[in-house]
N, C-alpha and C positions, 0 to 999 in steps of 0.2 A: 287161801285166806284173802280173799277181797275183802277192801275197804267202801262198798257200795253203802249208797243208804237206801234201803228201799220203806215200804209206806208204814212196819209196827216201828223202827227208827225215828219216822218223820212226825208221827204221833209222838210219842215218846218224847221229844225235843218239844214240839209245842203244848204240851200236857205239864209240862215241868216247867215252860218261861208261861203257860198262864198259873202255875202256882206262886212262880216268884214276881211275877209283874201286876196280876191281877189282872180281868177283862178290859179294863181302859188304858192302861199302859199299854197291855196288848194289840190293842183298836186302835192307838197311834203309831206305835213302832210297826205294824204294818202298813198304815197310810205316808208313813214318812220310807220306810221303803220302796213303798209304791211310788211313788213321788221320785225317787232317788232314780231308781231303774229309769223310769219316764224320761230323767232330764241326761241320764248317761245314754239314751238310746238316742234322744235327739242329737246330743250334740257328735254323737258319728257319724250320723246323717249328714249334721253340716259341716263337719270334716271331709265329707266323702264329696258333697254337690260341685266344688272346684274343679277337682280331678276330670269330674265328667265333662266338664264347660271344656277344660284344659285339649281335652279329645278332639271333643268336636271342635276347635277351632285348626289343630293340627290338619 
C-alpha cells in the first residue's frame, strides 16, 4: 500500500482545483507558486554562499 502520487493522481488533483478555482485563479495560484519555489530556492543559495567564503578563508 504506497502512498505515491503518480501522473492519473496528479491529473486528478489539477482537474478538480481547475473545477473549483476556475482557469484564472488557477494561472495565478501557479505563478504565485512559481514565484514562491524561486525566492525559497534563492534564498538557500544565499544561505549557503558564507559557508563557502568561510572555507576558503580557513
Amino acid at each position: 500500500m504506497g502512498s505515491k502520487l503518480g501522473l492519473p493522481e496528479i491529473l486528478l488533483i489539477v482537474g478538480i482545483a481547475l473545477l473549483l478555482f476556475g482557469p484564472s485563479k488557477f494561472a495565478t495560484l501557479g505563478k504565485s507558486l512559481g514565484e514562491g519555489l524561486r525566492n525559497f530556492k534563492s534564498a538557500i543559495k544565499e544561505g549557503e554562499e558564507p559557508k563557502k567564503d568561510e572555507q576558503n578563508k580557513s
